[in-house]
C-alpha positions in Angstrom: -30.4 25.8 -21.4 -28.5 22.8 -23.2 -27.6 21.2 -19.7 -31.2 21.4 -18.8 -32.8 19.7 -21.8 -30.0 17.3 -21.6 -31.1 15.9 -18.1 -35.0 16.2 -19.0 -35.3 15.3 -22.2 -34.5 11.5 -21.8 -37.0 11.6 -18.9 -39.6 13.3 -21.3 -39.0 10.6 -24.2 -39.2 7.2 -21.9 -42.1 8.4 -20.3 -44.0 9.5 -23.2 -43.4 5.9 -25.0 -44.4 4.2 -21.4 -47.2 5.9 -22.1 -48.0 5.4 -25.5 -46.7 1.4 -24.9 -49.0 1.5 -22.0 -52.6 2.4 -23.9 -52.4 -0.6 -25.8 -50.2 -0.4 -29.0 -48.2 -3.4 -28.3 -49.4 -6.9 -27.6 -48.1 -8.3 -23.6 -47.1 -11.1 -25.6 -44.3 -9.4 -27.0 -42.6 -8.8 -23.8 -43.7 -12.0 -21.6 -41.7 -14.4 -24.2 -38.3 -13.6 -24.3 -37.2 -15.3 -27.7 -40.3 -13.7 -29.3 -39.4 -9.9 -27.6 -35.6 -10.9 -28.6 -36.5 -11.2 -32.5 -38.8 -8.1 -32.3 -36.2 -6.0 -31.1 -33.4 -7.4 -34.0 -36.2 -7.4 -36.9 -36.8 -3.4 -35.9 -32.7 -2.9 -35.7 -33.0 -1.7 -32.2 -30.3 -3.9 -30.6 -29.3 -7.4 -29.7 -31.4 -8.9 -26.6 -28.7 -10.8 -24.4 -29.8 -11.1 -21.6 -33.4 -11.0 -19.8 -35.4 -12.1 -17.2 -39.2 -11.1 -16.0 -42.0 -12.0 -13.0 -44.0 -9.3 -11.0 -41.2 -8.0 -8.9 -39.1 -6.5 -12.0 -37.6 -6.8 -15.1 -33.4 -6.7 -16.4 -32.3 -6.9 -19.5 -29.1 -6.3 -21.2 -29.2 -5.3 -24.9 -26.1 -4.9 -27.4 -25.9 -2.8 -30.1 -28.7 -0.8 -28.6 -30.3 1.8 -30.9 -32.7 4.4 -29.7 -32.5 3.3 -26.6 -34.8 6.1 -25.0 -37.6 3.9 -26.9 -36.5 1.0 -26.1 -36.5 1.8 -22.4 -40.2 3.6 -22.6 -41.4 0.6 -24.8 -40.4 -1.7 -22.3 -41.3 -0.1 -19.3 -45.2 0.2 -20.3 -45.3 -3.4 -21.5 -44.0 -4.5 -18.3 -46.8 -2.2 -16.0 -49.6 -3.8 -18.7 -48.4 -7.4 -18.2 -48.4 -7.2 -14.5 -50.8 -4.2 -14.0 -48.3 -2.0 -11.8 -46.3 1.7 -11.9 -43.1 1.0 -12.3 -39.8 3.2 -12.3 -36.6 2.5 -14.7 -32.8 2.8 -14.1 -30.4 2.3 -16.6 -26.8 2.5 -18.0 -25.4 2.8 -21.6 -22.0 1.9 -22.6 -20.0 4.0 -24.7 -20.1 0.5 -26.3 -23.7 0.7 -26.9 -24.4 -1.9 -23.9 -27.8 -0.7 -23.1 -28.8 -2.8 -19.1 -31.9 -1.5 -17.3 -34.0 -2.8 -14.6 -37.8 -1.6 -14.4 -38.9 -2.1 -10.5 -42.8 -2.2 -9.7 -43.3 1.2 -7.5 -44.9 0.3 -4.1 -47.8 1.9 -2.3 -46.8 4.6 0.9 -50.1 3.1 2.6 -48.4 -0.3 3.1 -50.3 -2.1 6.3 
């Protein structure tokens, strides 16, 4: 049971902050200017933005000292499908170091002409 909750329950908790980012809580703002998204994420003690780049076809980011990163990832993910209006999936690595990188990809439609 332990195993199983500890491959689900990350998937549970990004999705259910995509969601919650998604319906509006957050202004687009936040996550279309990087300096400005940088500072939010230090003022709330969730990590140290690095790197990070953004336009329709994706978003990367590295962040150090990454805390809560589940959040993080959810948070960032549903401000990135509001900004640019698109379901999106997320892949990501943490170091042992706490070296959070992830890359949120637009999802394309099967009926592609």
């Amino acid at each position: 049971m332990g195993k199983k909750l500890g491959v689900i329950l990350p998937v549970v908790v990004i999705e259910t902050q995509r969601r919650f980012t998604r319906s509006g809580f957050y202004n687009i703002e936040e996550i279309t200017d990087g300096e400005r998204w940088r500072n939010q994420l230090i003022l709330r003690g969730m990590g140290n933005l690095k790197e990070y780049e953004i336009s329709p076809k994706g978003l990367r980011f590295r962040l150090d000292n990454a805390c809560m990163h589940l959040l993080v990832l959810g948070m960032v993910q549903g401000l990135y499908e509001r900004a640019f209006e698109k379901e999106s999936s997320v892949q990501w690595e943490l170091s042992e170091e706490g070296v959070l990188q992830a890359e949120i990809s637009p999802l394309f439609s099967k009926f592609l002409i």
